[in-house]
N, C-alpha and C positions, 0 to 999 in steps of 0.2 A: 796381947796374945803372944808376941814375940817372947814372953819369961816362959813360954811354954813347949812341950817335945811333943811332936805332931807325926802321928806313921798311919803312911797310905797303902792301903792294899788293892795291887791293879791286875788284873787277869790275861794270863798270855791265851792267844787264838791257835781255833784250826780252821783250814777251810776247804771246802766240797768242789763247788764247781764257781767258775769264773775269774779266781786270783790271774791279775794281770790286766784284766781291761780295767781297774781303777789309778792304771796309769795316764797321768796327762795327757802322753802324745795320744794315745786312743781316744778317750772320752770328749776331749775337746772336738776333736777331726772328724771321727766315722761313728757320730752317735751315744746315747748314754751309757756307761759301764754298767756291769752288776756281779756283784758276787754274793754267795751264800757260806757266810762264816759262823763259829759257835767259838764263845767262852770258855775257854777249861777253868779246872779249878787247880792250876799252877798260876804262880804268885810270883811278880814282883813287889816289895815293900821296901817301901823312902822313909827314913829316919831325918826329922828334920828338927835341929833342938840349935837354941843361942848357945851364941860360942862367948867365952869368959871373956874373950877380949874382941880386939876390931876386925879379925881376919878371919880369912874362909879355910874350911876344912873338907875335903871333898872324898870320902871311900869310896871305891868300887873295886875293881881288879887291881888297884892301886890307891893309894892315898898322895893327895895331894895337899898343901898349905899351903897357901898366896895370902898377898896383901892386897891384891884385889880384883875384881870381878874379870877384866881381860886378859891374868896373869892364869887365868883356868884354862888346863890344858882341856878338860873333857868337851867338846861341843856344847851338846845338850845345854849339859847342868851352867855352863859361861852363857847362854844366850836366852836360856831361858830365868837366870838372874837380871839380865838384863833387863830383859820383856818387862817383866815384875818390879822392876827399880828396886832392887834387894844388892845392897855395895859392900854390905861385910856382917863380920858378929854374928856368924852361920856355920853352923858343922851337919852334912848331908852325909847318910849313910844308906849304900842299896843291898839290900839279900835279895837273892832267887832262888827261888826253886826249880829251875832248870837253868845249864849253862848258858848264860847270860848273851852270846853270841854264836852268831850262825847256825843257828837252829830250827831259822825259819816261822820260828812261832812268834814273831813280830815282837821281840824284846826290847828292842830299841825304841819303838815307839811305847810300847806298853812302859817303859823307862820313864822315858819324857813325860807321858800323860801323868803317871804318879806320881813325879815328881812335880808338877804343875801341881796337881790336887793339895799338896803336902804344902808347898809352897805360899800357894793362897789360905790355906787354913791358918798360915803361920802369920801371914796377916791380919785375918781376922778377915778374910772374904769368903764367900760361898761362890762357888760355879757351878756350871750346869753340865752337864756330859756333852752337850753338843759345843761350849764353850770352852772345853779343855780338849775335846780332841780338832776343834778349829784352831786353837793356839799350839797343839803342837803342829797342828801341819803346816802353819806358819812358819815355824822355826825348823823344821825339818827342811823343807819345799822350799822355800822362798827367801829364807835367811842364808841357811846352810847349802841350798842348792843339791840336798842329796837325793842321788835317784831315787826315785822310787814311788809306789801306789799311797792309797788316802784312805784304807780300811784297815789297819792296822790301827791307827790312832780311835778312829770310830768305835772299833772294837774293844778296846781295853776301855773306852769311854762308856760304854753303855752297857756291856755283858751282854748274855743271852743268845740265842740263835738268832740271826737278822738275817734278811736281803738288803744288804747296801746299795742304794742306786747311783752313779754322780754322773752330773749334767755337767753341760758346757759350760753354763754360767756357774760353777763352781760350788751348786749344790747340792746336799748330799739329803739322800731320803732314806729315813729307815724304816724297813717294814719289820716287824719281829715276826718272828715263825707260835702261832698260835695252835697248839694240838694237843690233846690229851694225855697227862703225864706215864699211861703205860706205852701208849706210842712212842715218844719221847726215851723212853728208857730202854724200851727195844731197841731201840736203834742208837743208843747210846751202848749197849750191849754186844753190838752186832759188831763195835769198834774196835782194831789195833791200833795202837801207835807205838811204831818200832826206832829207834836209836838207833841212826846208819854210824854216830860215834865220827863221822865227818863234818867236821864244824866249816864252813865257808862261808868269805864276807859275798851279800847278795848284791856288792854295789855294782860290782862289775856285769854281773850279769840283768840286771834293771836297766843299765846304761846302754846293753848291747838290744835288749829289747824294744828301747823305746826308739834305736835305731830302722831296729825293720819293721815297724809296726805297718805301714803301709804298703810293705809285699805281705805282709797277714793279716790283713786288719776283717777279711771272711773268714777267717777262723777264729776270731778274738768273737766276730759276730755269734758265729754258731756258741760258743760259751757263754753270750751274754744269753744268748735265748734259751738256754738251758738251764740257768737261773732260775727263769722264769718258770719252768714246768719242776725241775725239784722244787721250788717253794711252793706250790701247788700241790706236788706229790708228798709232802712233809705233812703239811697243814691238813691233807685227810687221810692221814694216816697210813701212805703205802709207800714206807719208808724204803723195802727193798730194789723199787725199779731205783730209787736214787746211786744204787750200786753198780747198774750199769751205765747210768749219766756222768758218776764219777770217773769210772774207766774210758767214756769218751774224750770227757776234757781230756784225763791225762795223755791218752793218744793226740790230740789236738795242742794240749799247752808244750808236749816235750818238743814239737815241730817250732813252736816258735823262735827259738834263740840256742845257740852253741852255747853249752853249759847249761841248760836246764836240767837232761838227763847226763848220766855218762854207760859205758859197758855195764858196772857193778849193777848199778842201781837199776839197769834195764834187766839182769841177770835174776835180782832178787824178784823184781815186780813180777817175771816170767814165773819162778819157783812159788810165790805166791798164789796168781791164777791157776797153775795147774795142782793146786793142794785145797783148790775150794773159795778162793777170794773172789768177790762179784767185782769187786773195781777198789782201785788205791792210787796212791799219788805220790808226790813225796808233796811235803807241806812247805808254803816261802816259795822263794823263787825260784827255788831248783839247786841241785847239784852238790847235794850231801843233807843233813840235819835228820828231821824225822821224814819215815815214812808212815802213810797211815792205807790203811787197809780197811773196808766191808766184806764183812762175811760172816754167818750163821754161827753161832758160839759153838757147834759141837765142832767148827773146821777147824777152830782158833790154833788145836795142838798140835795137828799136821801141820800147819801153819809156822809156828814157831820152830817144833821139831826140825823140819828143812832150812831154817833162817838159823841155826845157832850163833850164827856169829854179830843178831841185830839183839837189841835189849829192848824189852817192853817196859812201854812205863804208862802205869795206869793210871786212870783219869774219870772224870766225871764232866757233867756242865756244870757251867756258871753261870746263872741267872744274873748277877748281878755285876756292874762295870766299877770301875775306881772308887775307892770311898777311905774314908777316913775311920779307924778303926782305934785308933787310942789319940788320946786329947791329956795331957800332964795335968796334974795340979798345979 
């Protein structure tokens, strides 16, 4: 399998209500996290083909050549060679379709997961969605030690609209959001997602969250339980109360941590509600990337008209997580 060029196509996320309680210090401490996230159909894809000789070739925002797997500056793609016992004679290539960092729409992991998927095919292994996004949070969480939540990885693993649940003992439940595809579409309809055009790394601010999780950890609650009634409200079809559960979290998540929100993004969110939006967020952790908006398609223009200086980028779901989409002769 390795004479062969293997490209994975992984799907970046949004999400509604609960981002933040699938951080460690919460879930473990004050009960099980949950959040409800959906698939878009923006792309990361991993080019993964032998390289002529013994060494590794690595693209991304940069190209790299080493002589071998610890000489890789990029995280990721260095530890996740590892994991895989893959020591050379490899040239990796990543394209996105959206700026690949601080976005908010979990690139980095949607990264890592397609690049696993790519990697194993290049083996000649098969994995499972809940197998690759358990092996990136492996190398995320516990190798790398970088902050942050455990639906990200899940998400680009599996696609579709979910309720992620994670427990203490460190497992994760996925419920998929099951509803009739004109519901589904209305409400996929009913969506912006604006380009605040601020790109920022979210490490800093996951690190500051998971410090005061326990002066918020009643508010981390109220978002978990809010989960639960959007995925109820989804699933029978009464998509739009979910527009005002989304305006709750985000009143509720921007109190968590310094650098969630800032003036701007509090400025736009305001000019938004008063042009017709029932509830929006910004997407990630906070503090630049997308924002995303619900509201009634005729508001969409006032909407925008007031926002000129955010860019829309339009979107769909994605049914489906990681997968393998060309295989070489």
């Amino acid at each position: 399998m390795k004479d062969r060029m293997f490209i994975s196509k992984t799907p970046l996320r949004i999400t509604f209500v609960g981002g933040g309680s699938d951080l460690k210090e919460y879930y473990s401490k004050f009960g099980k996290g949950s959040v409800l996230s959906a698939a878009i159909d923006k792309f990361i894809y991993i080019v993964v083909n032998k390289k002529f000789d013994s060494k590794i070739r690595v693209s991304y925002s940069k190209t790299e050549i080493v002589d071998s797997v610890d000489k890789i500056e990029h995280p990721s793609v260095r530890e996740a060679l590892k994991l895989l016992g893959i020591e050379g004679g490899i040239e990796i290539v990543s394209i996105s379709d959206i700026p690949s960092g601080g976005t908010g729409l979990g690139s980095s992991s949607t990264f890592l997961v397609g690049l696993l998927n790519a990697l194993h095919a290049w083996k000649g292994e098969f994995v499972s969605p809940r197998e690759l996004a358990e092996e990136a949070v492996l190398i995320e969480r516990e190798i790398l030690h970088e902050p942050g939540g455990k639906q990200d990885q899940y998400m680009a693993a599996y696609g579709g609209i979910q309720q992620l649940e994670f427990y203490a003992d460190e497992k994760v439940s996925i419920k998929p959001v099951i509803s009739c595809k004109e519901t589904i579409r209305d409400f996929e309809r009913s969506l912006l997602l604006l380009y605040t055009g601020i790109q920022r790394s979210s490490t800093e601010i996951h690190k500051k969250q998971g410090e005061s999780i326990a002066k918020k950890s009643e508010n981390y609650q109220k978002m978990v339980e809010m989960t639960d009634e959007a995925f109820a409200s989804l699933n029978n079809g009464d998509y739009e109360s979910i527009g005002r559960m989304v305006h709750e979290n985000w009143m509720l998540k921007r109190t968590l941590s310094e650098g969630v929100s800032t003036g701007e993004i509090d400025r736009w969110y305001d000019t938004a509600m008063k042009n017709g939006a029932l509830g929006g967020k910004i997407i990630g952790a906070g503090g630049g990337g997308f924002m995303l908006f619900m509201a009634d398609p005729s508001k969409h223009g006032a909407i925008m008209d007031n926002l000129p200086e955010l860019r829309r980028q339009h979107f769909n779901f994605e049914s489906e997580g990681s997968r393998i989409i060309y295989v070489g002769d």
